[in-house]
KOLGUZA-999378 format. One record per residue (C-alpha): residue in one letter; x, y, z. Coordinates in steps of 0.001 Angstrom, whole numbers, plus 500000, padded with zeros to 6 digits. Layout:
AXYZ
...
***
This chain:
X160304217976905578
X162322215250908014
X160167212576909037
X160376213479912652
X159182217291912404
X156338215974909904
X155133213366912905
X155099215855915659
X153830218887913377
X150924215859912627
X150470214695916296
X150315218286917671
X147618219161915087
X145200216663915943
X145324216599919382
X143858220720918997
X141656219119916107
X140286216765919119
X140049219838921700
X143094220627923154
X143632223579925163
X146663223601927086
X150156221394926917
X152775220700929184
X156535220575928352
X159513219304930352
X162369220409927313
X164980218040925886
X166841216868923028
X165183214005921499
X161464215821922065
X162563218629919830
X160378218326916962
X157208218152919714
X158549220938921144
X158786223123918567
X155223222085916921
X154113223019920237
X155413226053920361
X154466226894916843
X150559226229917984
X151158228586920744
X152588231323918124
X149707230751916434
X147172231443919250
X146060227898919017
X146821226315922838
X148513227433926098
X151626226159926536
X153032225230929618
X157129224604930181
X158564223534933137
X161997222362933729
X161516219438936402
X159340216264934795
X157763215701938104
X156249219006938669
X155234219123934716
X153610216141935085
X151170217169938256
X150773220774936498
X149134219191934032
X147119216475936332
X145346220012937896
X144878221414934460
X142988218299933427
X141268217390936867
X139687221012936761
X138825221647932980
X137771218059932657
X139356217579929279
X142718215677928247
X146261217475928478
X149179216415927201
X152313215833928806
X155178216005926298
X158907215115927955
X162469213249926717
X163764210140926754
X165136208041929927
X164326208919933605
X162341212306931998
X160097209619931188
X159701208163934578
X159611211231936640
X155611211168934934
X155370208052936498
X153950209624940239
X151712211904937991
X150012209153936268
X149583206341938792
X147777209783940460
X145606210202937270
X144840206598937130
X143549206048940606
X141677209376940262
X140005208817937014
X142293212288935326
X142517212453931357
X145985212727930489
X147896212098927114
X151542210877928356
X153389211792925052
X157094210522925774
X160066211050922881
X162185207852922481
X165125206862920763
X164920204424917469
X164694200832917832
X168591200504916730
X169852202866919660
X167833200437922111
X169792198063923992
X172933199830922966
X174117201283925654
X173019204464924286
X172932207663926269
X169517208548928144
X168135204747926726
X165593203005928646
X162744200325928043
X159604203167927870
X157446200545926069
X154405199749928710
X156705201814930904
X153437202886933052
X152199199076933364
X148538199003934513
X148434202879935556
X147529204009931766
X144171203256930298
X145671202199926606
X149351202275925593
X151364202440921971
X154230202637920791
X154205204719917951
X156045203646914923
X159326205594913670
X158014208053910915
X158894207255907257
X158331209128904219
X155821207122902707
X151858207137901383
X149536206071904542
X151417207627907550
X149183210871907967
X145988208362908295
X148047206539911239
X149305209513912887
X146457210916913603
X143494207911914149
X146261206835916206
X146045210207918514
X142346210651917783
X142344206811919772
X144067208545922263
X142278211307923377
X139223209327922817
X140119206675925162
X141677208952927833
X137847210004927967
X135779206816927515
X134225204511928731
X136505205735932308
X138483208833932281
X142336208731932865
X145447208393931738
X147082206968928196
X150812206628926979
X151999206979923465
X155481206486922906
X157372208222920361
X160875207051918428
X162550209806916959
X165505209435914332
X167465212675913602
X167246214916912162
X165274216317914951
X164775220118913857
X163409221184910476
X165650221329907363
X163518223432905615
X162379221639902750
X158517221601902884
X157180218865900740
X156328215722901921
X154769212150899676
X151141213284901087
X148806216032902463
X149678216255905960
X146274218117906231
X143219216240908549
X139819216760908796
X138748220291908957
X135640219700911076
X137257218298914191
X139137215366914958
X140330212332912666
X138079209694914538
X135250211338916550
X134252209165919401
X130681209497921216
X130743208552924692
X128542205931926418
X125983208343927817
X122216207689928434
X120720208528924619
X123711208800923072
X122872207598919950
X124436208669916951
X121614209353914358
X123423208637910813
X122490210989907899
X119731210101905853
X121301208821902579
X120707205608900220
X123989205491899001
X125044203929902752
X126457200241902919
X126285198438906293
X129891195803906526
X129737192820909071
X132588191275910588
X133588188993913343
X132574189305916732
X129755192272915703
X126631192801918199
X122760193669917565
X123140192003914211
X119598191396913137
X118402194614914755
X121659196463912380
X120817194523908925
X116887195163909286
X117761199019910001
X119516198962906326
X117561196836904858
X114964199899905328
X117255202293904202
X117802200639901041
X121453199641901677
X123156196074900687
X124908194623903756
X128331193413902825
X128910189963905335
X131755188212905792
X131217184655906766
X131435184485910575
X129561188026910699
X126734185897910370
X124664188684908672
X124645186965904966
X121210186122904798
X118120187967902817
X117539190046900413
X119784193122900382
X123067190305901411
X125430190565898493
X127477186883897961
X130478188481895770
X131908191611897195
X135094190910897174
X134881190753893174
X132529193614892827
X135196195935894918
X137956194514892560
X136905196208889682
X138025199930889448
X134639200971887493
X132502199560889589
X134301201191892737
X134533204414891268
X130450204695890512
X129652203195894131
X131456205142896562
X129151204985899709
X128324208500901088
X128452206467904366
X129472203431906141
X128397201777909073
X130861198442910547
X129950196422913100
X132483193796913909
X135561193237912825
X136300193056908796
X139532191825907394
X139231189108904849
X139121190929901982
X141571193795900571
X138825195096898297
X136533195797900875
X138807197308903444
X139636199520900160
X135948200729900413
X136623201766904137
X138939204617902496
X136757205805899837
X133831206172901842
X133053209776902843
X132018208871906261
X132916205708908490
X131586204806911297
X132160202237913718
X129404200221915832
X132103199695918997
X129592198661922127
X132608198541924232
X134420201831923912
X138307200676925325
X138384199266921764
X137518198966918300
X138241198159915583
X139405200345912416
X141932198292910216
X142562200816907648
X142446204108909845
X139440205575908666
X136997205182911383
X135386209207911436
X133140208512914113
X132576206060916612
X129514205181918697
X128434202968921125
X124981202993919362
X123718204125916217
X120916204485914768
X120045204065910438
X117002205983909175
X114927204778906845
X115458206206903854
X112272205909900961
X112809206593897195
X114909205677894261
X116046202511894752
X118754202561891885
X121949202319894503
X120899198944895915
X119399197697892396
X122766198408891199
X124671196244893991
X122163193207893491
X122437193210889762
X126469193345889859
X126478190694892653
X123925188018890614
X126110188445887533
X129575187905889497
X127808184924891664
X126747183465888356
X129592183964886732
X131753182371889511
X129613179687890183
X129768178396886524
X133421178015886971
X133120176244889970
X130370173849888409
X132365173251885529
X134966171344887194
X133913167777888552
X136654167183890901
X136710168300894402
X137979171812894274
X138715174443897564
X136062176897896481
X132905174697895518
X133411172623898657
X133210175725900454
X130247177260898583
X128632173750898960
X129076172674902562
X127151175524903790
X124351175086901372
X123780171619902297
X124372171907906071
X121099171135907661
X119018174314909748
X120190174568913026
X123931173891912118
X127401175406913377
X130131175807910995
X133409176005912499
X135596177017909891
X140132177827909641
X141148181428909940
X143034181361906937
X141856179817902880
X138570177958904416
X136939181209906091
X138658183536902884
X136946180698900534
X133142180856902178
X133522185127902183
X133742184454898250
X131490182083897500
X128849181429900371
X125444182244899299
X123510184165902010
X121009181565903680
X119538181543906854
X119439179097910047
X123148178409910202
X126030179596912988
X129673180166911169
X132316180780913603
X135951181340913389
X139006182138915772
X139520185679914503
X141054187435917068
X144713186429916407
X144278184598913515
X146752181570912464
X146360177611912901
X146801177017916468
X144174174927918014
X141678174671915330
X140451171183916550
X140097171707919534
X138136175076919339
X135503173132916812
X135081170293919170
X134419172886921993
X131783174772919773
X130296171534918948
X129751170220922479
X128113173565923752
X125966173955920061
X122506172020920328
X122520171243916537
X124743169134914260
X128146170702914077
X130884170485911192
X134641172205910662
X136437173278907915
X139730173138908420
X143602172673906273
X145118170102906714
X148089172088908304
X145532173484910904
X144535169926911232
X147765168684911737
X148900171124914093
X146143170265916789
X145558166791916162
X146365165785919893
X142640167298920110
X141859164033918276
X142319162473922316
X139109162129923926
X139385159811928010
X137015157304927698
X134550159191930376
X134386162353928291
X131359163504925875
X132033162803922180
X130775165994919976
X128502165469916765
X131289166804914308
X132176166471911009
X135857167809910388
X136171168669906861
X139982168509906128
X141255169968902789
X144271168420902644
X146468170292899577
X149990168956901031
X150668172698903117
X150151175770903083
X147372176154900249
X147345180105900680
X150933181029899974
X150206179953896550
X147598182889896047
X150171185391897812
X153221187034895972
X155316184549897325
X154434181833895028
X156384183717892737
X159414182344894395
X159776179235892525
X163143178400893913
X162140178889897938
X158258178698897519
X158173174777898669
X160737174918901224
X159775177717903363
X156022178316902292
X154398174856900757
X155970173174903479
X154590169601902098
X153916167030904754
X152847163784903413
X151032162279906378
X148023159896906116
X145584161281907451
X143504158357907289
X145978156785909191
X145984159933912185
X142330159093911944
X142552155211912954
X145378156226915651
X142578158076917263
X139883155824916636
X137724158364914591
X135651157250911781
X137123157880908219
X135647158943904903
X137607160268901822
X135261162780898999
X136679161765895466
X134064164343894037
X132314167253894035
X128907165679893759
X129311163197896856
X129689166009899365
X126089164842900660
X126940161388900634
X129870161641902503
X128775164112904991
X126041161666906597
X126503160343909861
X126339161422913008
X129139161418916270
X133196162382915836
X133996161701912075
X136930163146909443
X136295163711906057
X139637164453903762
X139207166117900641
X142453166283898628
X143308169465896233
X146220170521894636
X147469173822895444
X148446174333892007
X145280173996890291
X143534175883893447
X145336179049892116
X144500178614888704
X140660178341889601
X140906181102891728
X142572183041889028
X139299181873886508
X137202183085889346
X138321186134889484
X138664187046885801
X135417185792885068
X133627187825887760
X135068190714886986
X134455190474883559
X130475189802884576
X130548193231886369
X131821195553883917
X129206194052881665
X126471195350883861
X127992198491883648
X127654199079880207
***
């Protein structure tokens, strides 16, 4: 099967997994294969199609099909001005809150820009009249695409729905071949989910609650920017479930918070005896492959998304999403979560006697430390990239602390800056962990006017001379560009940065003065230097010695 008839025969099969009823065509070339999985659906007895030759009058049949039935219809034309003769249609839609699913074929990236026949810009090509637009990617023969195909149209009838009904735009490239070639087989089941839709979304209706089945083998995952924490980690606390925090979820604390996830979900054993019947997310998770690996294997996945335009689902396997949810407590055998805690305690112990067996100041135990010793009351600004990825494997759950991070887009760009704004609106002491890169790269933040408030902030600068993570990523492998294009050394003094700005300077030579050095109170810099080298090595030991902990409690 060509990629392009396996995306459309995909896309059209959702979209009547979701509820469709009725579709509307305006024919051309490059919408073939959505054409002719449409028509195959309507062979089948599975929709009404609907084919009309002008765009325009397509477009407002299907506006009264959805304005009357209430429920999304799709709008399927070419490429070019077939395209924008919709455009009437769905500012009409928008304004008058209609669901429609603008579906519009595209040529490939490489015939953009070309002067290709029937080529326009259709990316965004509805502006502010859809609800949500994508472009979706050109099909490829390859493990992963089935999931994308059809969370991605699952997202779009959902949000053509909720929270405001109207319009959404998906934008689809097609390389030819554009008709079948009759060869069936394709790298993965191109089947979805028999009981409805690939993502199931629950509207924002008085009482709409979704109730979660009762099961102990459930796992509750906290990332950034999640809601309702405390109310969502005593609910599975109750229910006998460990809660699985990244840092700046700000959920590691108590009894049934695990420390060493991200080691636990490295080892195939223990994966393949704890696959979660259910998940529950709140927030958004992403610093850890191994744990966005449990998103897949869990039979059900659903995601706590308060505001229903978005949410999050990194690994498309969201199966239901909710505005509100609610965990029932579960009573009984308690072997699931005794089995978590006891992997956890051996991989913690395990990791932290490599990390206390090496008296100079290391990436890790600096992490692991400095929010142990923080005082109650504290805010820990910490870098997007090896800081925040150090404290999700190694922080120790504890109460009374705030760890924030800029998430949303990730990368280095004003890290100083955003920590010295935290710090003057927190009513505690305040500290950041930051690289020295991200350091570097905002250090005009370092400029305080003489008439404007000083924060109470420790900036904690682990200065390993660039960019520390590339050494734990496959390009460090590339011993011949690695320093060039990925280390990116620097060799400024940051001591010397720290007198051109006036702000008090202290240097950690080891491990065991991280209290010592931390004391004081106003604007202050504190540079502890690593070597990137040596940081991968002790990651490595880390690792191998966790993992090697688990499996034993498996025996």
């Amino acid at each position: 099967m060509n990629p392009a008839t396996a995306l459309a025969t995909v896309l059209v099969d959702e979209l009547l997994r979701c509820g469709m009823t009725d579709a509307v065509l305006a024919p051309g070339s490059r919408s073939a294969p959505l054409a002719l999985a449409l028509h195959a659906a309507e062979e089948a007895g599975r929709l009404r199609l609907h084919v009309r030759i002008d765009e325009r009058s397509a477009s407002f049949l299907g506006l009264g099909l959805a304005k009357r039935s209430g429920r999304p219809v799709p709008l399927v034309c070419t490429s070019g001005t077939a395209a924008a003769n919709f455009h009437p249609a769905v500012v009409e839609a928008h304004e008058s809150g209609v669901p429609l699913i603008v579906i519009t074929a595209d040529r490939p990236p490489e015939l953009r820009d070309t002067g290709a026949n029937q080529t326009i810009d259709q990316v965004k090509l509805y502006g502010t009249a859809v609800r949500w637009s994508s472009e979706i990617g050109v099909p490829e023969n390859r493990p992963g695409m089935v999931a994308y195909w059809r969370s991605l149209m699952s997202r779009a009838w959902g949000l053509a729905q909720a929270p405001v009904p109207g319009p959404v735009h998906l934008n689809a490239a097609f390389r030819e071949p554009l008709i079948p070639d009759g060869d069936n087989s394709w790298c993965e089941p191109l089947d979805g989910d028999e009981t409805g839709a690939w993502t199931k979304v629950r509207a924002a209706t008085p009482g709409s609650v979704l109730h979660v089945p009762p099961t102990r083998r459930g796992v509750l995952v906290v990332g950034d920017g999640a809601v309702n924490v405390k109310r969502y980690v005593a609910a599975a606390s109750m229910a006998g479930w460990p809660v699985l925090a990244e840092p700046n979820g700000n959920a590691r604390y108590g009894d049934h918070a695990l420390s060493s996830h991200h080691f636990l979900l490295g080892v195939p054993e223990f994966v393949e005896r704890h696959r979660p019947e259910v998940v529950v997310t709140l927030g958004r998770p992403g610093l850890s492959r191994p744990l966005l690996s449990l998103l897949r294997r869990a039979a059900e996945h659903i995601v706590l998304a308060p505001d229903l335009a978005h949410w999050p689902d990194p690994v498309r396997s969201a199966t239901q999403v909710a505005p509100e949810v609610e965990i029932p407590v579960v009573s009984g055998d308690d072997t699931w979560l005794k089995s978590w805690r006891s992997a956890d305690l051996a991989a913690s112990a395990a990791v932290d006697e490599v990390l206390d067996a090496v008296p100079e100041v290391t990436e890790p135990r600096l992490a692991r430390d400095l929010v142990a010793s923080v005082p109650g009351g504290s805010l820990l600004f910490t870098a997007a990239s090896m800081p925040i990825r150090d404290l999700d494997q190694v922080m120790r759950p504890r109460r009374g602390i705030r760890i924030m991070a800029n998430r949303g887009a990730s990368g280095i760009d004003g890290l100083v800056s955003t920590a010295m704004g935290a710090a003057l609106a927190h009513s505690g002491r305040s500290y950041a962990l930051l690289g020295d890169l991200a350091f570097l790269h905002d250090q005009n933040g370092l400029i305080i006017g003489p008439w404007d408030a000083r924060p109470d902030l420790a900036i904690v600068v682990v200065n390993n001379q660039g960019g520390g993570i590339f050494s734990l990523l496959p390009q460090a492998a590339l011993s011949g560009s690695f320093e060039r294009v990925f280390g990116t050394p620097h060799r400024v003094d940051l001591e010397a940065v720290a007198g051109a700005h006036g702000v008090p300077y202290r240097r950690l030579d080891a491990a065991a003065d991280l209290p010592k050095v931390m004391a004081g109170e106003g604007l202050r810099i504190v540079e502890a230097r690593t070597d990137r080298h040596t940081n991968a090595t002790l990651h490595a030991d880390m690792r191998h010695a966790a993992h090697a902990a688990v499996r034993a409690t498996l025996t």
